[in-house]
C-alpha positions as CSV (number, residue, x, y, z in Angstrom):
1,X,7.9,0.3,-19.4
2,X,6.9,-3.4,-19.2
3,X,5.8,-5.4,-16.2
4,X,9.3,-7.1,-15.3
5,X,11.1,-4.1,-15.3
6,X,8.5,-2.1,-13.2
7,X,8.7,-4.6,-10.7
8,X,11.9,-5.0,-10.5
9,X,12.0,-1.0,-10.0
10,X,9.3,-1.7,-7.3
11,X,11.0,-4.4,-5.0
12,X,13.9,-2.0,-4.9
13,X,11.9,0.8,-3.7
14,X,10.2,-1.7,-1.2
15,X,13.7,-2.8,0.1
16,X,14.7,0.5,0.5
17,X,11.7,1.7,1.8
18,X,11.5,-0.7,4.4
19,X,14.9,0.7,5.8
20,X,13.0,4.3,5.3
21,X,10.3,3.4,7.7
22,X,12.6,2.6,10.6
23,X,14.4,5.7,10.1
24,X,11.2,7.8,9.5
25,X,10.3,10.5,12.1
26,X,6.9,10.4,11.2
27,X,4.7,7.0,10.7
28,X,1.0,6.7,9.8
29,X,-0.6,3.7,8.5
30,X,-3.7,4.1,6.6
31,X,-6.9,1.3,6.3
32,X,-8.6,0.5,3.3
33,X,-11.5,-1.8,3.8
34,X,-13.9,-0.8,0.6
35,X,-14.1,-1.8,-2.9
36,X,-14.8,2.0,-3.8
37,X,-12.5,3.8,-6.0
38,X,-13.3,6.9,-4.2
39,X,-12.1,5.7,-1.1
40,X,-8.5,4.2,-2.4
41,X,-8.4,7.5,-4.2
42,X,-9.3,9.7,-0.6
43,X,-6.2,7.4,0.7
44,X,-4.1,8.0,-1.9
45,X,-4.3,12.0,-1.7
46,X,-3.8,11.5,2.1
47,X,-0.5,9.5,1.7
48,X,0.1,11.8,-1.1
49,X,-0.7,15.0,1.1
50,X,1.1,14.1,4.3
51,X,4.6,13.1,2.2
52,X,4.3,16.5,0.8
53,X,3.7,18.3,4.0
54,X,6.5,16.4,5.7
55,X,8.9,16.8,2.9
56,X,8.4,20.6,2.8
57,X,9.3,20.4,6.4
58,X,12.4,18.4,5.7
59,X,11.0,15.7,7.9
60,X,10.7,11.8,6.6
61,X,7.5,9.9,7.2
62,X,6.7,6.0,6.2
63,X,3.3,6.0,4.9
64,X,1.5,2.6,5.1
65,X,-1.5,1.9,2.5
66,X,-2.8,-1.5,4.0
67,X,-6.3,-3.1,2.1
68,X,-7.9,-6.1,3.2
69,X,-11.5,-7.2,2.4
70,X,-13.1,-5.9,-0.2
71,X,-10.6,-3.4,-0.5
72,X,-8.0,-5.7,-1.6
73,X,-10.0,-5.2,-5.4
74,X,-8.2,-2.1,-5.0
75,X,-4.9,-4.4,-5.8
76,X,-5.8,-6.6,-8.3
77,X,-3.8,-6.5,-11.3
78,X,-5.3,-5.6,-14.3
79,X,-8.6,-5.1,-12.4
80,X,-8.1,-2.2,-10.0
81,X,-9.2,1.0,-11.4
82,X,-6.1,3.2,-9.3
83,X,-3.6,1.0,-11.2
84,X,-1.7,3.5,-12.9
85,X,-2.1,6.0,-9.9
86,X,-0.3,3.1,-7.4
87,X,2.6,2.6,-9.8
88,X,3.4,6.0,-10.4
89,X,3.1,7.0,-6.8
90,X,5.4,3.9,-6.0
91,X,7.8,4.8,-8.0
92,X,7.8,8.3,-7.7
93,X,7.8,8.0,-3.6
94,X,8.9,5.2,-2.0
95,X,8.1,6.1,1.6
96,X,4.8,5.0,0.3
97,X,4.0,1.3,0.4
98,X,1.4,-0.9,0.2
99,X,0.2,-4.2,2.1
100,X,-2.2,-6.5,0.8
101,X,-4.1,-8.8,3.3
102,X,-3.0,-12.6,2.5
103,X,-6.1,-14.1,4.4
104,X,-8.8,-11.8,1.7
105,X,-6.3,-12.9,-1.0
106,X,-6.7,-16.4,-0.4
107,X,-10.4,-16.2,0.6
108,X,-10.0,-14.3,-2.9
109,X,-8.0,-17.3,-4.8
110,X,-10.5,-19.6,-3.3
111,X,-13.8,-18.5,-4.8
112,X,-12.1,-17.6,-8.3
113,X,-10.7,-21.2,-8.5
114,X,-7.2,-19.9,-9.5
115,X,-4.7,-17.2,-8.5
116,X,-5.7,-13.8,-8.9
117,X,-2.9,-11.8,-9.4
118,X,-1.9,-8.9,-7.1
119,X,-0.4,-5.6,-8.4
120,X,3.5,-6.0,-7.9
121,X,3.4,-2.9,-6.0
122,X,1.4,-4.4,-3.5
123,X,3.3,-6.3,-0.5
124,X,1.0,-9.7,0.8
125,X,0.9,-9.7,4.5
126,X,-0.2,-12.6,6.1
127,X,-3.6,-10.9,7.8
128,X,-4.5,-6.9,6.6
129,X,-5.8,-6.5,10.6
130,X,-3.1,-7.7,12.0
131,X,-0.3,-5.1,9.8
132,X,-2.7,-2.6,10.7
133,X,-2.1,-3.5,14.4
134,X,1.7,-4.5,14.4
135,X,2.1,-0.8,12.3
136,X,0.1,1.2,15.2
137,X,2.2,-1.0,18.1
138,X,5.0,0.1,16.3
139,X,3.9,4.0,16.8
140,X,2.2,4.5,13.3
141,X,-0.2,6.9,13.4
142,X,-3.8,5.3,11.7
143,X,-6.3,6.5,9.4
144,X,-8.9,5.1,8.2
145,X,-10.6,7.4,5.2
């Protein structure tokens, strides 16, 4: 499948999950802060393992993935070493989403001289800290793995 149509698959799924999370039951937002692919992978089983555990319940839940700092790497096209694992898990479950901090991403743009591309899965935010706070004012739970 090439780029163009995979993003075009994903801004669907991010329009339609953005209805999803109003409706949701069940909200948690989830932090990543670290360029460690252990990490993004820890939070990717947790998003992974509470949309299971709610869908077996028949319950909905919006699940949040919001990176900021060095984190952010975690989103950088063609660079990020979960790539494959955010664009199947987008596709496959949209009440997953994912934020991308727009002050690191400039901070980002800055020091590499040029734009460094995002994954398209990946939603910029203006400030990752400030999503994180707006989703737990608006009742998500948060993790931080």
């Amino acid at each position: 499948m090439n780029r163009l149509r995979i993003a075009a698959i994903a801004a669907a799924l991010m329009a339609a999950s953005a209805g999803h999370a109003e409706e949701a039951k069940h909200r948690i937002a989830i932090q990543v802060d670290q360029n460690d692919p252990a990490v993004m992978n820890l939070a990717l089983n947790n998003a992974a393992n509470v949309r299971k555990y709610y869908a077996a319940k028949g319950e909905t839940v919006a699940i949040e993935i919001v990176a900021y700092g060095p984190g952010l790497a975690m989103f950088v096209a063609d660079h990020s070493p979960v790539e494959d694992r955010i664009s199947a898990m987008s596709l496959e479950y949209p009440e997953i989403t994912f934020s991308a901090c727009g002050n690191t991403h400039a901070a980002l743009n800055k020091k590499a001289g040029h734009e460094v591309p995002l994954l398209d899965e990946a939603k910029e935010v203006p400030s990752g800290v400030v999503r994180l706070m707006e989703l737990q004012d608006e009742g998500y739970a948060y993790v931080k793995p």
